[in-house]
VEXVO-740413 format. One record per residue (C-alpha): chain; residue in one letter; residue number from 1; x, y, z. Coordinates in steps of 0.02 Angstrom, whole numbers, plus 50000, padded with zeros to 5 digits. Layout:
residues N
+--------+---------+-----+-------+-------+-------+
: cadena : residuo : num :     x :     y :     z :
+--------+---------+-----+-------+-------+-------+
:      A :       A : NUM :     X :     Y :     Z :
...
+--------+---------+-----+-------+-------+-------+
//
This chain:
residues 373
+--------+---------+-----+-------+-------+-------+
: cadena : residuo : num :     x :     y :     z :
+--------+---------+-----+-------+-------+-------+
:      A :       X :   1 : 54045 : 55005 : 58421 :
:      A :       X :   2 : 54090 : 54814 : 58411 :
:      A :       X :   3 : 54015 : 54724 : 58258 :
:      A :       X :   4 : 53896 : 54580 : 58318 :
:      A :       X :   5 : 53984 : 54419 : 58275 :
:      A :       X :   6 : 53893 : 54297 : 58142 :
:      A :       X :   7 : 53859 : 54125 : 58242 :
:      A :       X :   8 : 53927 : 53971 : 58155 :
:      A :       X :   9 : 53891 : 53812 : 58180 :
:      A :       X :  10 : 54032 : 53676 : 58175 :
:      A :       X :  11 : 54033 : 53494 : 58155 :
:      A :       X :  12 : 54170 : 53398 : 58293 :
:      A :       X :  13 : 54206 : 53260 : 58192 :
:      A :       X :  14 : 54291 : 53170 : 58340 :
:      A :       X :  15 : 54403 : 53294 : 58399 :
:      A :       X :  16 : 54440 : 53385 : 58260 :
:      A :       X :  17 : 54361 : 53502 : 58302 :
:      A :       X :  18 : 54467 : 53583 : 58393 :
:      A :       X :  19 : 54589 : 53690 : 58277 :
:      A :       X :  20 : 54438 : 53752 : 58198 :
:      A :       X :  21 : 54425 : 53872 : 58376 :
:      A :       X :  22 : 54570 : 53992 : 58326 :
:      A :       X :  23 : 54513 : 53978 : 58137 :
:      A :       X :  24 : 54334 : 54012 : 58171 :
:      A :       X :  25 : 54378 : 54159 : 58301 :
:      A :       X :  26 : 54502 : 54210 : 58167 :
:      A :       X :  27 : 54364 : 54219 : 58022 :
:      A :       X :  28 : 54254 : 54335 : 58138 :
:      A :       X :  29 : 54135 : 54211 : 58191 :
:      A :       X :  30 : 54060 : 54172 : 58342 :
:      A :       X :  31 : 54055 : 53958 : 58378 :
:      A :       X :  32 : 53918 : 53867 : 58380 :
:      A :       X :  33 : 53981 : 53689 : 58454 :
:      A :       X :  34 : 53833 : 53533 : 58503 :
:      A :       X :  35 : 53908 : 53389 : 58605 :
:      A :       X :  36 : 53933 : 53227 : 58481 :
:      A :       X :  37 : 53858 : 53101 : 58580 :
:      A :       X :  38 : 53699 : 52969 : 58588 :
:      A :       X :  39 : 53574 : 53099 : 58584 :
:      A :       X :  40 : 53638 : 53194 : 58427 :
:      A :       X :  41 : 53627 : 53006 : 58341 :
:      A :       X :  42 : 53441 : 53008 : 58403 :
:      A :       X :  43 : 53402 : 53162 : 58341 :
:      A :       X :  44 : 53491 : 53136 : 58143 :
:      A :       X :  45 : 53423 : 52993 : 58151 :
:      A :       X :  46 : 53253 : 53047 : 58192 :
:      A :       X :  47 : 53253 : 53155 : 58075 :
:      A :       X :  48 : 53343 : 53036 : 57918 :
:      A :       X :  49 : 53269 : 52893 : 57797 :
:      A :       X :  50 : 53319 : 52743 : 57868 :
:      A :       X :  51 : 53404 : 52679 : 57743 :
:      A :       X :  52 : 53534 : 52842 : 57749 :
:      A :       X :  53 : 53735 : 52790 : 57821 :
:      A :       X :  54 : 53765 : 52842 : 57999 :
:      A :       X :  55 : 53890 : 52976 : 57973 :
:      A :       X :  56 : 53741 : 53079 : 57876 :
:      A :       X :  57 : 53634 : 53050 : 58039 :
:      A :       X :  58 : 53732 : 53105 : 58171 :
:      A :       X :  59 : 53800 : 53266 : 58055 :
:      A :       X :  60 : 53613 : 53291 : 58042 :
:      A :       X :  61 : 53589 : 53289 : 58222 :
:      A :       X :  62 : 53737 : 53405 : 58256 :
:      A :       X :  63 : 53666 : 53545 : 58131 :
:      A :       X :  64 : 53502 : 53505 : 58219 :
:      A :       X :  65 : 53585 : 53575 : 58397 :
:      A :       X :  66 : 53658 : 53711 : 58325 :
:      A :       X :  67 : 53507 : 53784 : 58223 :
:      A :       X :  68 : 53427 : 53768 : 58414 :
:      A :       X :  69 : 53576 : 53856 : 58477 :
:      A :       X :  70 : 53545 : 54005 : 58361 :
:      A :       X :  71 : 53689 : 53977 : 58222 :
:      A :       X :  72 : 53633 : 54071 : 58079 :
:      A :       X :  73 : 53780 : 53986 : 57949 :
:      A :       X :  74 : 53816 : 53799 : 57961 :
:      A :       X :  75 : 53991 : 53741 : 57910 :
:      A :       X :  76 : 53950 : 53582 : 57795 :
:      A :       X :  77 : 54051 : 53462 : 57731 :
:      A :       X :  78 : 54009 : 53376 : 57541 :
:      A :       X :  79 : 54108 : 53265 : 57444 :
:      A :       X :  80 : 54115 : 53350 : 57279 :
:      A :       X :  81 : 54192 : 53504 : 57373 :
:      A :       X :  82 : 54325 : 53407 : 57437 :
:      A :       X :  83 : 54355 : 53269 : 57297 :
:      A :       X :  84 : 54357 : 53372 : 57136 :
:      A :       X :  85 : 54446 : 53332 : 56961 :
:      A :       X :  86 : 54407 : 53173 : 56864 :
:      A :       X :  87 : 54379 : 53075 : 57022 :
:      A :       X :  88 : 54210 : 53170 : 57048 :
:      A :       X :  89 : 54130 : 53159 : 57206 :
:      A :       X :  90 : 54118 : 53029 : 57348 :
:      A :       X :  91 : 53958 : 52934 : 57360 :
:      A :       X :  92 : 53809 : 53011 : 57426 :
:      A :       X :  93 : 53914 : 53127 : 57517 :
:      A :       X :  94 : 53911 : 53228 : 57379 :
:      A :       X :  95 : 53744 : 53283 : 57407 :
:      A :       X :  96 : 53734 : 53290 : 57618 :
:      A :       X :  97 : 53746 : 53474 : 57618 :
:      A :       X :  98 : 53583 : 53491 : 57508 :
:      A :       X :  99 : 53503 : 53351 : 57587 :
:      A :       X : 100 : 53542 : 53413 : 57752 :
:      A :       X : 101 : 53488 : 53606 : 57690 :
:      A :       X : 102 : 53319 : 53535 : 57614 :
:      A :       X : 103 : 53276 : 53429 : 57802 :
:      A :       X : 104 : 53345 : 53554 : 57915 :
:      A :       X : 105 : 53219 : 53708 : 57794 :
:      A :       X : 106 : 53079 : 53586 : 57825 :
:      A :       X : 107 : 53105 : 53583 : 58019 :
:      A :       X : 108 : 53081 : 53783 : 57989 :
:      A :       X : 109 : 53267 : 53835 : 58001 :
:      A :       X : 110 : 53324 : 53953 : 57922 :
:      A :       X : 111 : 53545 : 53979 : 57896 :
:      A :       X : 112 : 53665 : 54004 : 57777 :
:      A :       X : 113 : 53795 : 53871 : 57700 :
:      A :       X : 114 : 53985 : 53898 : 57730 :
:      A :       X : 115 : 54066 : 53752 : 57631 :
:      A :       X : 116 : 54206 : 53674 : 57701 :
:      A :       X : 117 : 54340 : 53659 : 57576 :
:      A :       X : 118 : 54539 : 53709 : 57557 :
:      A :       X : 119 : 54487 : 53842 : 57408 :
:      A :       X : 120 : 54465 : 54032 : 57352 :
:      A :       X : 121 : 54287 : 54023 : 57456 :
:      A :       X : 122 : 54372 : 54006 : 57627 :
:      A :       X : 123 : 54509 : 54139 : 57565 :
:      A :       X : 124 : 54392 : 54250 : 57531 :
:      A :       X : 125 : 54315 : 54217 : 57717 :
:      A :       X : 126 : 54486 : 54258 : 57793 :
:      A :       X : 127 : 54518 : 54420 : 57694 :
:      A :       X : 128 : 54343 : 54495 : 57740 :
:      A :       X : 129 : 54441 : 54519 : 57918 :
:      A :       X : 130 : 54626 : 54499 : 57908 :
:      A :       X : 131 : 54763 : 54567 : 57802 :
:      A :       X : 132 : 54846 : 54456 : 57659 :
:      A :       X : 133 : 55003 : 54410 : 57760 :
:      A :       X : 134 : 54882 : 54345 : 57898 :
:      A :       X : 135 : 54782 : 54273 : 57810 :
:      A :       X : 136 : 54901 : 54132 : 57754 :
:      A :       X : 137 : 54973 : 54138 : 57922 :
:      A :       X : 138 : 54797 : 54109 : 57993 :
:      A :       X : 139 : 54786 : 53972 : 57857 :
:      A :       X : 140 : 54948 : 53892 : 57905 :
:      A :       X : 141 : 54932 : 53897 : 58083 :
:      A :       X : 142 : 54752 : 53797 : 58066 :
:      A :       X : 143 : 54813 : 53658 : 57928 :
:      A :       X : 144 : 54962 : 53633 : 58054 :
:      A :       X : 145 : 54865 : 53624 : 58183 :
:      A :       X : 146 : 54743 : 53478 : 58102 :
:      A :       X : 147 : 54909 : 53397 : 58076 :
:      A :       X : 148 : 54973 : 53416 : 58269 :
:      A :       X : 149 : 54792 : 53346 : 58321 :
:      A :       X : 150 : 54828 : 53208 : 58236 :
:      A :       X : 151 : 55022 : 53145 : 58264 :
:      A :       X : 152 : 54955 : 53195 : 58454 :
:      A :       X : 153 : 54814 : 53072 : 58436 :
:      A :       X : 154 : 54941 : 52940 : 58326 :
:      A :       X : 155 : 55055 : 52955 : 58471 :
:      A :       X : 156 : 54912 : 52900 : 58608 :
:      A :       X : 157 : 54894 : 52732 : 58486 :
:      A :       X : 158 : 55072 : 52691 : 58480 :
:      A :       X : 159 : 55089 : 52722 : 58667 :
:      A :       X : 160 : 54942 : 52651 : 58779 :
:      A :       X : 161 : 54977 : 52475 : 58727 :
:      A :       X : 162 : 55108 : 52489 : 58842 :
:      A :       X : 163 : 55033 : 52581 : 58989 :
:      A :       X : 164 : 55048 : 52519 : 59156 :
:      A :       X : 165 : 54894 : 52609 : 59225 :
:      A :       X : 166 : 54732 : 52593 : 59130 :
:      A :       X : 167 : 54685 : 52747 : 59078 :
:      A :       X : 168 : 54829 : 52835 : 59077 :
:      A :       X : 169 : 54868 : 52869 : 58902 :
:      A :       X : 170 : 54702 : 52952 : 58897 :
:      A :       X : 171 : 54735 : 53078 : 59028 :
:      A :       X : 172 : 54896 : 53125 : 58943 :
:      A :       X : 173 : 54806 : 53159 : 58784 :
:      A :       X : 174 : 54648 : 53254 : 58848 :
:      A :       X : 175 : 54788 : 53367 : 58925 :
:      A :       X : 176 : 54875 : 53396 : 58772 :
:      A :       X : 177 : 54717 : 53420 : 58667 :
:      A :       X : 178 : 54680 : 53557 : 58810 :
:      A :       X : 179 : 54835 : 53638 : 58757 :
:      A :       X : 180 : 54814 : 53656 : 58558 :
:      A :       X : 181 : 54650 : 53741 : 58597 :
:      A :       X : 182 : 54777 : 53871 : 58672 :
:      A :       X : 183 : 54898 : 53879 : 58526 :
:      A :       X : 184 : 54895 : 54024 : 58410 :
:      A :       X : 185 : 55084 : 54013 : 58318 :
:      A :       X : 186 : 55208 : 53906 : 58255 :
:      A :       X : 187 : 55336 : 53913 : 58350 :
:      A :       X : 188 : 55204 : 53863 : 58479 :
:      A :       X : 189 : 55152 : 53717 : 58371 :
:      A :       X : 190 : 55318 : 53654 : 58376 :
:      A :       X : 191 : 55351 : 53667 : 58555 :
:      A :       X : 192 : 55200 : 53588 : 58594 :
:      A :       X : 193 : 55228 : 53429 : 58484 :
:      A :       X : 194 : 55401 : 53388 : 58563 :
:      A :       X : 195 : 55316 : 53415 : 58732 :
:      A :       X : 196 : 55174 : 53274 : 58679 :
:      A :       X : 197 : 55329 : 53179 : 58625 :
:      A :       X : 198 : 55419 : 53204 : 58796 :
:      A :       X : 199 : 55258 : 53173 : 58906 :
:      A :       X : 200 : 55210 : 53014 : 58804 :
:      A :       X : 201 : 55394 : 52940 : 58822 :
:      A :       X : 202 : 55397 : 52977 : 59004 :
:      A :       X : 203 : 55244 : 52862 : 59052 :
:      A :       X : 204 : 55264 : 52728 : 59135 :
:      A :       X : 205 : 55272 : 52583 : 59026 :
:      A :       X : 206 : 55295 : 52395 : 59015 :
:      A :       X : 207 : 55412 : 52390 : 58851 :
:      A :       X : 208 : 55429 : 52213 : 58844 :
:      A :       X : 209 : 55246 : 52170 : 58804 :
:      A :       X : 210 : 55202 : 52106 : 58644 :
:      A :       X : 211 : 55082 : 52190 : 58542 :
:      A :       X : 212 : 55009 : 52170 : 58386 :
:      A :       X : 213 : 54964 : 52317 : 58227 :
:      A :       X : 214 : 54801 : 52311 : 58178 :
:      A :       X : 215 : 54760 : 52477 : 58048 :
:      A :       X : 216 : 54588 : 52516 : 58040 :
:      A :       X : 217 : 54522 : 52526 : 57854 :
:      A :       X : 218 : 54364 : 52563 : 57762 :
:      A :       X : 219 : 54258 : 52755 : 57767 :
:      A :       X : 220 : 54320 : 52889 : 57858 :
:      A :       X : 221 : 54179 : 52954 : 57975 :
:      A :       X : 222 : 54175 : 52779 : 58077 :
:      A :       X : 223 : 54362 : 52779 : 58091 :
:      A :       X : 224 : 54359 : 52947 : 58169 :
:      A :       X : 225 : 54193 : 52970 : 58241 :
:      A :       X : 226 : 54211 : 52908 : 58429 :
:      A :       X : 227 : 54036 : 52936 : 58460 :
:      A :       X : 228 : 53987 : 52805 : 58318 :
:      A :       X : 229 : 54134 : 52670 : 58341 :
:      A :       X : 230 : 54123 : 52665 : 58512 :
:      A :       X : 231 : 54281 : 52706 : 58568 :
:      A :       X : 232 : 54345 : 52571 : 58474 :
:      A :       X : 233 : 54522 : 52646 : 58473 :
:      A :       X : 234 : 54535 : 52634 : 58654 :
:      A :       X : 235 : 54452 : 52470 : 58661 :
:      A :       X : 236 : 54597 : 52387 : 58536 :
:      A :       X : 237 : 54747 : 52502 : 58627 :
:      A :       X : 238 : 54669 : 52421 : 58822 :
:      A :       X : 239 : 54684 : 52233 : 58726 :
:      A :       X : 240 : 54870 : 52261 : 58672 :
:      A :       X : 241 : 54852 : 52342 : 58474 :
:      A :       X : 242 : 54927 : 52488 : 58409 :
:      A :       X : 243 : 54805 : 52565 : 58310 :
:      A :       X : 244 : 54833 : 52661 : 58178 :
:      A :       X : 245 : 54686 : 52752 : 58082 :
:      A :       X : 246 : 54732 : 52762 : 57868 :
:      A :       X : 247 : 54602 : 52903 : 57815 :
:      A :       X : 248 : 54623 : 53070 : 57894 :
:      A :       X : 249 : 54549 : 53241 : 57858 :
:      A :       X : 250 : 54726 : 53285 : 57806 :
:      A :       X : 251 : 54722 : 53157 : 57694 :
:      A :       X : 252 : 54562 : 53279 : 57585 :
:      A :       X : 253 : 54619 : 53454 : 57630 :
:      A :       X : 254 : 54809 : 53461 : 57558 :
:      A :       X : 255 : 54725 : 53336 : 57395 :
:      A :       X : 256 : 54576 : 53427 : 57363 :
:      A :       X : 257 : 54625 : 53471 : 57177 :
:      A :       X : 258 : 54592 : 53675 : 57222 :
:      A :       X : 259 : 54722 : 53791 : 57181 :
:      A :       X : 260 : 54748 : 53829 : 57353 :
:      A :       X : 261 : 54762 : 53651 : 57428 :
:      A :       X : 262 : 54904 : 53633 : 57301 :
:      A :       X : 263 : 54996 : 53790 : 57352 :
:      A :       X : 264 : 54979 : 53732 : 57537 :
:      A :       X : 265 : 55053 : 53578 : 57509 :
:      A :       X : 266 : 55195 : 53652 : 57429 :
:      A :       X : 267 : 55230 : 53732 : 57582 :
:      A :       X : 268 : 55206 : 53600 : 57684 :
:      A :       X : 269 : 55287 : 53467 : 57593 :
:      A :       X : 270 : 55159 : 53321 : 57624 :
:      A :       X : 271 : 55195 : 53168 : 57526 :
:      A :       X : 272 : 55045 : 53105 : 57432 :
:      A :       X : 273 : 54969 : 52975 : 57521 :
:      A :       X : 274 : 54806 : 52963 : 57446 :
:      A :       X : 275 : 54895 : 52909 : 57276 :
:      A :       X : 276 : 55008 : 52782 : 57352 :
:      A :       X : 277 : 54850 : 52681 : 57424 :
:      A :       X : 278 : 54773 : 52688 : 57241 :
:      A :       X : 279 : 54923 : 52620 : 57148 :
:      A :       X : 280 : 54936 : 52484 : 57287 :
:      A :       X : 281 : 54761 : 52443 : 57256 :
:      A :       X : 282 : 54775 : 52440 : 57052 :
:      A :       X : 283 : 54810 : 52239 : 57061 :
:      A :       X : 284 : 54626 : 52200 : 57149 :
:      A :       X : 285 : 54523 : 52354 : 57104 :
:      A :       X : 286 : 54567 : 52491 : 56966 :
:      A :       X : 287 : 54464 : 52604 : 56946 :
:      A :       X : 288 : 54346 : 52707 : 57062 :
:      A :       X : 289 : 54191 : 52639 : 57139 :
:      A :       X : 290 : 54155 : 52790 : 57269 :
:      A :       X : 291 : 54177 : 52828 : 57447 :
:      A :       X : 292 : 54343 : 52771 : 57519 :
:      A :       X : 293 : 54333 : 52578 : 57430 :
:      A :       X : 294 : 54472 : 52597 : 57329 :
:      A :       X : 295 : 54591 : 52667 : 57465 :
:      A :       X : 296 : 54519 : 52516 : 57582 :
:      A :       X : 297 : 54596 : 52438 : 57461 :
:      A :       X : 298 : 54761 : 52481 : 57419 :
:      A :       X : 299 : 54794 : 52520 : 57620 :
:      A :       X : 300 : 54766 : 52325 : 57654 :
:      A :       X : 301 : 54868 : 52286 : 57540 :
:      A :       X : 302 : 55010 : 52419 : 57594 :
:      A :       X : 303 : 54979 : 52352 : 57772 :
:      A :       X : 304 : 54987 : 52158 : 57721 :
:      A :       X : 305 : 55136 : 52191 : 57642 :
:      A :       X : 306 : 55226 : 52280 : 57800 :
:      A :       X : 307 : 55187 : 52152 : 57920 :
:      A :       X : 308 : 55042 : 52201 : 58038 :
:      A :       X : 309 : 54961 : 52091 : 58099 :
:      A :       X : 310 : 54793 : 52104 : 58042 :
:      A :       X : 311 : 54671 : 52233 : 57995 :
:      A :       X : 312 : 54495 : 52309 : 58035 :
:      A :       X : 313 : 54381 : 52343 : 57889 :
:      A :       X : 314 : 54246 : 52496 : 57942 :
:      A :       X : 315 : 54096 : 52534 : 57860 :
:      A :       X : 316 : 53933 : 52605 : 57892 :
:      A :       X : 317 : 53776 : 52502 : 57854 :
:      A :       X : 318 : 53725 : 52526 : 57679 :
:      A :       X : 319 : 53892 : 52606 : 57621 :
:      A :       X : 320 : 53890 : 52525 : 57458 :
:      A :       X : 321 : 54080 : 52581 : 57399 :
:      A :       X : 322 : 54140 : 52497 : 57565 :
:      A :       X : 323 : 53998 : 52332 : 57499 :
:      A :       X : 324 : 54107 : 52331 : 57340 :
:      A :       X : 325 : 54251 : 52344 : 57439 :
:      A :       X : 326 : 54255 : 52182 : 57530 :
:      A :       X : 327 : 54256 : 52068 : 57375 :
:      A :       X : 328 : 54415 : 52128 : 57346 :
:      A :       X : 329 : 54456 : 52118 : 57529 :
:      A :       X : 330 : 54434 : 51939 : 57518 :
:      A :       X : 331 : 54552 : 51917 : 57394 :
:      A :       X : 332 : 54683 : 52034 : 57507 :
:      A :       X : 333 : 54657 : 51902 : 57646 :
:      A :       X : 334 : 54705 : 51751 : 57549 :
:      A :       X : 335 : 54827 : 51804 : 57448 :
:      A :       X : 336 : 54935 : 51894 : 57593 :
:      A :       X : 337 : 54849 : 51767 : 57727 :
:      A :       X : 338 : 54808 : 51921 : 57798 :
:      A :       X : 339 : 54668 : 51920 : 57925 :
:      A :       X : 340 : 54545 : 52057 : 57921 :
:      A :       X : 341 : 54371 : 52073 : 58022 :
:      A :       X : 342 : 54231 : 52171 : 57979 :
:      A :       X : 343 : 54128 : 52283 : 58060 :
:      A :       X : 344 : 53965 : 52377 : 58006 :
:      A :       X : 345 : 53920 : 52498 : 58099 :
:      A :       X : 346 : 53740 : 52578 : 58141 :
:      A :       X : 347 : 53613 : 52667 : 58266 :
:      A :       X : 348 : 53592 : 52509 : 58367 :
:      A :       X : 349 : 53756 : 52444 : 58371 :
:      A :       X : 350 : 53834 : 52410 : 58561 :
:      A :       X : 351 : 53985 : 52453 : 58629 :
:      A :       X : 352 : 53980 : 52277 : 58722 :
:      A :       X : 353 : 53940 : 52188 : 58569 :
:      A :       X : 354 : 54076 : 52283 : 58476 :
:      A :       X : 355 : 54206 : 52243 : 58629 :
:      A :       X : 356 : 54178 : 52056 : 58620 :
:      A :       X : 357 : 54183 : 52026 : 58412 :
:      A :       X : 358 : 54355 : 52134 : 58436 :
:      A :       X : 359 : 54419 : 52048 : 58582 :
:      A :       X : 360 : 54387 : 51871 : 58489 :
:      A :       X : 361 : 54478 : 51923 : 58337 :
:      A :       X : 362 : 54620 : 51985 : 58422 :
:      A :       X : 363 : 54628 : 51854 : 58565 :
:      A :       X : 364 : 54632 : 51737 : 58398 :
:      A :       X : 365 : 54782 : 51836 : 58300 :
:      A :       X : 366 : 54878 : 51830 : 58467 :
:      A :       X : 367 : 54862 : 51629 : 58440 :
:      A :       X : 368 : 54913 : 51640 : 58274 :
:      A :       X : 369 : 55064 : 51707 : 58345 :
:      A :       X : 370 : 55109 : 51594 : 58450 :
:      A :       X : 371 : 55089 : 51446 : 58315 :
:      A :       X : 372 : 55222 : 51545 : 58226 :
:      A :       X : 373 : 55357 : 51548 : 58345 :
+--------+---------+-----+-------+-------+-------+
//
């Protein structure tokens, strides 16, 4: 007789959710998966102190659906788990998971906590139902997979600047995304990544535009939460940008300090990103003031230094590391005359509000170009 599966519920975090469907199915569970849109925000934030950042309110709202959905373990992400050694923790994402635990026990729930973390903990998972040897392929095939999603979604920024149909740089990648859910191997990894490669090149495109760079800085849950930045990626590709996004979840799971993480990496080879942006940010801030301040940093100065032509600095209201941040920001801009517009980010903001404040600020770097020339 089949064992019942355990329901777990999942977090999207944009679309990254989506190698966690052969990694969940893999671990034995069954998925618990909310949508991430405007009603999930109401409902975290329903449920939060006002004064909490927005990725804790929509993460909220997400556990929220899939309590009601009957998940009896939630997947949860904290800081500490991800950010160990003498770094610490991030912020107050190191104590979501029991703040979340402590509302979602008060709204009479009742789960388990699964927490999400490159370590012995989510070993252990995997071997309760697969050998040794697949459990590191398992493991492989989902890290690689994370890494696909996101050269596939890097690939969609560098391209629909130059699309001649509105729109159609979107189609391509909700078509490839399709596909990963399918993949299940390596070798179909690869095959799959010099397809998005092909399909991408193949579109039609006006080469000859000129576009600008514009990196998006500052915390990690805005620059990868569509559902709180509005679409803002697509909004900047539609106006002529390539985009490019500088904190992944990549960018925590091979650096997590864990024994495991460093193994993987091995493997993998990944350079170490994470401590290039904190020795470029050494000159202007030195030491560690929480959150992702100090890589806001170092990647505007990395970015003013390789000639984009601006950048976008992300935070949610009340994020105070990303508060701290700006002074030093500032300091970026003059220095490198390096333009940089901010953006905070809560419940109430707009998506037309957002479009015009971007549109002005790149409508006014696309001057600045042409004084230059």
């Amino acid at each position: 007789m089949e064992t019942k599966k355990k329901k777990l519920g999942v977090f999207r975090f944009g679309d990254y959710y989506i190698p966690f469907l052969y990694f969940v199915e893999k671990m034995g569970y069954e998925l618990i998966l909310p949508p991430e849109d405007e009603e999930t925000l109401k409902l975290g934030c329903q449920h939060s102190t006002e004064a909490i950042c927005l990725p804790f309110k929509i993460l909220l709202g997400e556990y929220i659906r899939d309590c009601e959905m009957g998940a009896e373990e939630l997947l949860m992400f904290s800081g500490r788990s991800i950010r160990k050694g003498k770094r610490g923790g991030a912020c107050r994402l190191d104590f979501y998971p029991e703040m979340h635990r402590q509302i979602l026990h008060d709204l009479g729930f009742k789960f388990d906590i699964f927490p999400f973390r490159v370590s012995m903990i989510l070993w252990r998972k995997l071997r309760q139902n697969n050998s040794f040897i697949e459990s590191l392929r398992v493991l492989r095939i989902f890290l690689e997979s994370i890494r696909l999603y996101e050269y596939i979604r890097d690939l969609s920024y560098k391209y629909r600047p130059y699309e001649m149909k509105r729109g159609m740089t979107g189609e391509i990648y909700q078509r490839l995304l399709n596909k990963l859910k399918d993949q299940n191997s390596l070798p179909a990894l690869n095959n799959l990544r010099k397809e998005a490669e092909e399909t991408y090149e193949k579109m039609p495109q006006e080469k000859n535009r000129e576009i600008l760079r514009i990196p998006l800085i500052g915390e990690w849950g805005v620059q990868n939460i569509s559902a709180l930045n509005k679409d803002l990626d697509i909004i900047l590709g539609e106006l002529g940008v390539e985009v490019r996004i500088t904190v992944k979840m990549t960018d925590f799971l091979f650096h997590s300090g864990s024994l495991l993480s460093q193994i993987l990496n091995l493997i993998i080879n990944r350079g170490d990103i994470h401590a290039e942006a904190l020795k470029n940010a050494r000159p202007y801030m030195g030491h560690y003031i929480g959150g992702m301040g100090q890589e806001a940093v170092g990647n505007a100065v990395y970015f003013a230094q390789h000639g984009y032509d601006g950048a976008i600095h992300m935070m949610p209201d009340t994020c105070m590391p990303e508060i701290i941040a700006k002074t030093a920001l500032a300091n970026i801009e003059q220095d490198f005359n390096f333009p940089i517009l901010y953006i905070t980010l809560d419940e109430n903001t707009k998506k037309e509000d957002l479009e015009k404040k971007v549109g002005d600020f790149v409508g006014a770097l696309k001057e600045q170009r042409k004084k230059k020339q």
